[in-house]
N, C-alpha and C positions, 0 to 999 in steps of 0.2 A: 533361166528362170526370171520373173517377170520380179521386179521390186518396187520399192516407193521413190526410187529413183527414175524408172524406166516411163520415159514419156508415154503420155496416152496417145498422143495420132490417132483419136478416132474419128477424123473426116474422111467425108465420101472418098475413093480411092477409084479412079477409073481402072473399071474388069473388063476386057475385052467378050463377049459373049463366050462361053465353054468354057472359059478359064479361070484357076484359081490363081488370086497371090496372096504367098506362103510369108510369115514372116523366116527371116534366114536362118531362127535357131533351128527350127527342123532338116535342115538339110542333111542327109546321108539318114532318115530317120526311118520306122518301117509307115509311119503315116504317109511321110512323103514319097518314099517307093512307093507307095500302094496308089496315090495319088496319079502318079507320072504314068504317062501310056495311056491313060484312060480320059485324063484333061486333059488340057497343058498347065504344067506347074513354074508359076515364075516368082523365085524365090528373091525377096526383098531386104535390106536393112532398113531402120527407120518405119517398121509398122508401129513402132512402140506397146503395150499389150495384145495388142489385135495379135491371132493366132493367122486365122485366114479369110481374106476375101474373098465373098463367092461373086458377090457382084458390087454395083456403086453403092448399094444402098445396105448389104445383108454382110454379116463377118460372124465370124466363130470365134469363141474363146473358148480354150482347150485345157479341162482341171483333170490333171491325171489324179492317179492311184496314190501316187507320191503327195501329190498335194495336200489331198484329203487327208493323209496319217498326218502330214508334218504339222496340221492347225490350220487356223483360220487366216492364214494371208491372201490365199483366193480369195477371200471375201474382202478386202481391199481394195485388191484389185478388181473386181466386176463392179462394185461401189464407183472406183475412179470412172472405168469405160461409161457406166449409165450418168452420172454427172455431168462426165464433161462430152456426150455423143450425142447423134438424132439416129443413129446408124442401128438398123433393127440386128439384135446381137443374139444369135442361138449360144447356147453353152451346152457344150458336151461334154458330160463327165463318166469317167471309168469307175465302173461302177462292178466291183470284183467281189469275190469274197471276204478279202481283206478289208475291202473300204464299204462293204455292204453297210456296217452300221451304222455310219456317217452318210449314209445316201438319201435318207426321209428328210434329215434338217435341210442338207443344201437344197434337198427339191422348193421346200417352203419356201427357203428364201431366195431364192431365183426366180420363181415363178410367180411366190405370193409378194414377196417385199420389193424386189425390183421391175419386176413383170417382163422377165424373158424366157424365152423359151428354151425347156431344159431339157435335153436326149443324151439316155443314160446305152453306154456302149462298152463291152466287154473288155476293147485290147482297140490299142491305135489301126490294127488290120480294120476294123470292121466299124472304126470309124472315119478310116478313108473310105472305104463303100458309102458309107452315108452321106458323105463330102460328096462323091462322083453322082451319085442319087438326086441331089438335090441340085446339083450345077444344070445336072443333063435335064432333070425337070423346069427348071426357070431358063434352060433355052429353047425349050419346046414352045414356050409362048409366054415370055412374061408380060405380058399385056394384062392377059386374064387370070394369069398366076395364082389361087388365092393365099397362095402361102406366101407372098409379098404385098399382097392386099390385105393381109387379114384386120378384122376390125379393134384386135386388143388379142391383150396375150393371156392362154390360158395355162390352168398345173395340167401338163398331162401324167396322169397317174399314171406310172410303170404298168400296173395290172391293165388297166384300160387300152393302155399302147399296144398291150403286146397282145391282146384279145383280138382289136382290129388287126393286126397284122395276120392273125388266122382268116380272117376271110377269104375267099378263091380270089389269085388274081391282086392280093393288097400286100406289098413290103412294106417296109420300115418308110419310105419317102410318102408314100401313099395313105398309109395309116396316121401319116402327120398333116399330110394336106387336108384329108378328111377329118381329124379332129378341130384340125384350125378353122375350117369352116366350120363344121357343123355344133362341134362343145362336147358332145356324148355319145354315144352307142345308139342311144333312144333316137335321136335325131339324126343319125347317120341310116337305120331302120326303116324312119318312117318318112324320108326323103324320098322324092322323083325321083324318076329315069332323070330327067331335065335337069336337076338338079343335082346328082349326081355324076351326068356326064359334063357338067362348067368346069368341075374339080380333077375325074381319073380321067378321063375321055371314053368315049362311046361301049369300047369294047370290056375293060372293066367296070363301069357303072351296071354294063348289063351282068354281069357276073354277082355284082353284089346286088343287084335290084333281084335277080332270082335267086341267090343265097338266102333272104330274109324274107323273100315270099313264098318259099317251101317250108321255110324253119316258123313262121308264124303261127 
């Protein structure tokens, strides 16, 4: 666990394309199993609070269930990493039954007080899925990526996240891309094909471009 001792190290960190680096407390963890086989995971000492690097510029910080019950030292710590960083910092928090009621405030302040981006995930399983989601999308073409271009960070509402992930054709990586560009539902809606396809590509844009022009 990350303390008011444990150096920040949040400069860029050269990622090789596909790959994650793990800071080394996860190792033997079910994140990092979940991880391995589907990247390659290269487990590090010396990340200092950074969780994981997806690339040179993007890291994960990881507030478990644990967290949320024991108080506010997370919130210390993601204070430190936004201070002393330029490194665009997602925060994925386990967001359970137990820690459900604690899950509205941290969203505020992650997203309204620091302005990073916040995705709330069941259980470390299925937030390596999201880990693996988002490497394999930013090697598909990070040029045009807009989820490494985006122009500023937004709250994404739990309700809102998980509505766009019902559309045909949109997971959890996709549902974030789309929000990050577009803001809302409305404007994910009344977006082009064209515009549409910069973000999912071709074959889902067409998926949701006639999802919302049957449902109009």
């Amino acid at each position: 666990m990350a303390n008011e001792t444990t150096p920040v190290r949040a400069g860029a960190v050269n990622v090789p394309l596909g790959h994650v680096i793990g800071n080394e407390k996860w190792k033997g963890s079910q994140i990092a199993q979940g991880i391995q086989g589907k990247v390659k995971l290269i487990l590090e000492d010396g990340l200092g609070i950074v969780d994981f690097h997806l690339s040179n510029r993007t890291c994960i910080l990881y507030i478990s269930e644990a967290d949320l019950v024991a108080g506010n030292g997370f919130k210390r710590r993601l204070v430190r990493f936004r201070n002393a960083s330029s490194l665009q910092g997602i925060v994925i928090v386990e967001k359970t039954q137990l820690s459900d009621q604690y899950f509205p405030a941290v969203q505020k302040f992650v997203a309204l007080e620091l302005g990073m981006t916040l995705l709330p995930v069941a259980n470390q399983g299925e937030a390596a899925q999201l880990i693996i989601q988002l490497v394999q999308e930013q090697a598909k073409d990070r040029a045009s990526n807009p989820f490494l271009n985006q122009k500023g960070p937004r709250l994404l509402e739990a309700s809102v996240f998980q509505t766009v992930q019902q559309i045909p054709g949109v997971g959890k990586t996709k549902a974030l891309l789309l929000l990050e560009q577009f803001g809302n539902i409305h404007q994910i809606c009344n977006a082009t094909l064209q515009e549409l396809e910069q973000v999912v590509g071709r074959a889902v844009a067409q998926q949701i471009h006639t999802f919302f022009t049957q449902t109009k």
